[in-house]
C-alpha positions as CSV (number, residue, x, y, z in Angstrom):
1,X,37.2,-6.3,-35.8
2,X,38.8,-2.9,-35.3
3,X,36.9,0.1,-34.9
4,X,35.0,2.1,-37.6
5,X,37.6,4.8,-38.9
6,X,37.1,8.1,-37.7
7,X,36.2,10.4,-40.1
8,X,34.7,14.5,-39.5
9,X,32.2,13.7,-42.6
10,X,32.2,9.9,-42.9
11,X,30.2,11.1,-46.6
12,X,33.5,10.9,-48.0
13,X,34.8,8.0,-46.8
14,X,35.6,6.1,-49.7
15,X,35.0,3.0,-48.5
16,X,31.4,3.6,-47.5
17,X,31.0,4.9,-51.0
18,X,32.7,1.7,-52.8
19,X,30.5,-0.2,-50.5
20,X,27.2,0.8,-52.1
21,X,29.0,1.2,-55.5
22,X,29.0,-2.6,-55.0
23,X,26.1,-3.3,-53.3
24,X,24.4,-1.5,-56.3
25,X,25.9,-3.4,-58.4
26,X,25.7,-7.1,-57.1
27,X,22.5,-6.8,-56.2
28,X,21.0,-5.5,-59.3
29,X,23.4,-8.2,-61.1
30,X,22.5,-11.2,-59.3
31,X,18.4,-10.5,-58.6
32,X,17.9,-8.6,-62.0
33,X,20.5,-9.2,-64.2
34,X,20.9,-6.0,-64.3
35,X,23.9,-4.4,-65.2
36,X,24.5,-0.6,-63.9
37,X,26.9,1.9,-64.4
38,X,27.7,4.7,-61.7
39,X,27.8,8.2,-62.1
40,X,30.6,11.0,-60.5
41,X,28.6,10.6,-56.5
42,X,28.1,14.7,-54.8
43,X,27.4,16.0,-51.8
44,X,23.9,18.2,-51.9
45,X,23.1,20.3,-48.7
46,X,19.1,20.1,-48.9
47,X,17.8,16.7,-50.1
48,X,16.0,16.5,-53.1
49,X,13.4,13.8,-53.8
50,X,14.0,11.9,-57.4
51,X,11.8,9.8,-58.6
52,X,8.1,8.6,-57.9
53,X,9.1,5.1,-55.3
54,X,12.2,5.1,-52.7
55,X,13.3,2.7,-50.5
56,X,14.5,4.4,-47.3
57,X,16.3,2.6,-44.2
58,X,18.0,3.9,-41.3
59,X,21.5,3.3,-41.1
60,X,22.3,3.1,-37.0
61,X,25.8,2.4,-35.6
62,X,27.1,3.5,-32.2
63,X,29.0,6.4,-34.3
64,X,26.7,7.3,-36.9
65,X,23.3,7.3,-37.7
66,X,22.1,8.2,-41.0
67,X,19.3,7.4,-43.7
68,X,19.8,5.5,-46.9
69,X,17.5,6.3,-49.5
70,X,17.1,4.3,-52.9
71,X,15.0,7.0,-55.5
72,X,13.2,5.3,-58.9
73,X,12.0,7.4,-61.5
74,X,9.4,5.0,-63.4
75,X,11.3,4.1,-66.3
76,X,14.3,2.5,-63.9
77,X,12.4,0.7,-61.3
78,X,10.2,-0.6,-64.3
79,X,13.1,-1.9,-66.3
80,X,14.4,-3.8,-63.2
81,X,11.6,-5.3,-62.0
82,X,11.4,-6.7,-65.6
83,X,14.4,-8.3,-65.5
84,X,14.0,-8.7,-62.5
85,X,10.5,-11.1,-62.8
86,X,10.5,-11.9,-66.6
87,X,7.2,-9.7,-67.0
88,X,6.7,-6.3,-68.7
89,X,5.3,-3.3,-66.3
90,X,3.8,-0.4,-67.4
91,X,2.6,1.0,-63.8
92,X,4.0,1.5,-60.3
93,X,2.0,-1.8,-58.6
94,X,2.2,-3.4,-55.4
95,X,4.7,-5.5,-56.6
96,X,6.8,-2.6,-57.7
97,X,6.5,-1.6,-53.9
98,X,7.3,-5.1,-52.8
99,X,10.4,-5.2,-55.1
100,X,12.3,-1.5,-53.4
101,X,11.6,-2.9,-50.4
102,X,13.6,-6.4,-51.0
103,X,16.2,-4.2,-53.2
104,X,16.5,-1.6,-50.2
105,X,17.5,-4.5,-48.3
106,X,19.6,-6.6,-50.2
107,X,21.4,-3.6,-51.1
108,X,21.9,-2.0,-47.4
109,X,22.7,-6.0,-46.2
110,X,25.0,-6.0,-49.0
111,X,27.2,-2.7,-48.0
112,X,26.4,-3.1,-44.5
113,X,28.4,-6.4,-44.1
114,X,31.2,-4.9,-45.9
115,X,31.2,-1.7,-43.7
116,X,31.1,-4.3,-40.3
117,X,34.1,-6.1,-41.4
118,X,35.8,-2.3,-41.0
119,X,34.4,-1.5,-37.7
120,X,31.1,0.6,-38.6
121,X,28.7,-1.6,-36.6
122,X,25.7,-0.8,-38.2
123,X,22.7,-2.5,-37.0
124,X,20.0,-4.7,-39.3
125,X,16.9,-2.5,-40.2
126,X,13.8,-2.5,-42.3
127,X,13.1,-0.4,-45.4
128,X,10.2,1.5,-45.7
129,X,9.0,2.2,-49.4
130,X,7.3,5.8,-50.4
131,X,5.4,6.2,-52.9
132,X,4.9,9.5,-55.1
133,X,6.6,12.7,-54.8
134,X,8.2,13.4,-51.6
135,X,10.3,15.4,-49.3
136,X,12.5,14.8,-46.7
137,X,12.9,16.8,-43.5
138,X,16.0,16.3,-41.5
139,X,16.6,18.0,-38.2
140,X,19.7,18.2,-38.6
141,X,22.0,20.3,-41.1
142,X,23.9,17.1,-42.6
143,X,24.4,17.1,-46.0
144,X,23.6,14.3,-48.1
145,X,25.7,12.3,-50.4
146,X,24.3,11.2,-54.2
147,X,25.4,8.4,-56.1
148,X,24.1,8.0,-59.8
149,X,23.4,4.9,-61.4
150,X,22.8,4.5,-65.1
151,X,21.1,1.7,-66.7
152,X,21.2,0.0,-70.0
153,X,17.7,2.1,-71.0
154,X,20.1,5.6,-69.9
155,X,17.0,6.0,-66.9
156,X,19.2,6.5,-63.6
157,X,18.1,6.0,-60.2
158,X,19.9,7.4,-57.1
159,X,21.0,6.5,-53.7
160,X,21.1,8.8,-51.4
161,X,23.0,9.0,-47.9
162,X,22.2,11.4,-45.1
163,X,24.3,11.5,-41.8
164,X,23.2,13.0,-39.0
């Protein structure tokens, strides 16, 4: 296993991007049959929360450490969890909570192998799910990198990656 390329922003790294692309996008698949469509990802400079439950992990590596964040609007983490357990929501439950967290994971184990077969080395973590509007402080001035995803429904949900 060779080292994890060295990069001044690793935000554009294309790799670490295709790696959630995909990890988005097997995940959802496989637990929800779900099928997603990404969006053009951006780079914001003050993070923005989007959506009323995230999943947020910390991404820790000898080289980097950053934060992934999954955002939900309603409409999107509803429709998942539908497909996901063959039941119609109509409210943020504790099952709702339940389900970002096992997405957050699956989807960070997902990109997270793929990014240790190149050399990024980042460590197993566990999600922690937020309910309700939020905001993020970061003591640092990273920016933070947005990918869209679009489902059938036209709701999107977001993930969002911070490096510090």
């Amino acid at each position: 296993m060779s080292a994890a390329p060295k990069m001044q922003n690793p935000l554009l790294d294309k790799t670490l991007i295709n790696s959630f692309i995909e990890g988005v996008s097997k995940t959802l698949e496989t637990m929800a049959s779900t099928k997603v469509t990404f969006g053009k990802p951006f780079v914001e400079q003050k993070f923005a929360a989007r959506g009323e439950v995230a999943g947020v992990v910390g991404m820790v590596s000898n080289e980097y450490k950053a934060t992934l964040t999954l955002s939900f609007p309603k409409p999107a983490i509803l429709l998942i969890l539908e497909n996901m357990l063959g039941e119609k929501y109509s409210d943020i439950t504790d099952e709702v909570f339940d389900a970002v967290g096992e997405l957050t994971n699956m989807i960070y184990g997902s990109a997270k192998g793929t990014l240790n077969d190149l050399g990024y080395n980042f460590e197993m973590a566990i999600p922690t799910v937020i309910k309700g509007q939020f905001i993020m402080l970061q003591h640092s001035k990273s920016a933070t990198l947005v990918i869209p995803f679009k489902l059938t429904n036209q709701t999107e949900f977001y993930i969002e990656i911070s490096v510090y």
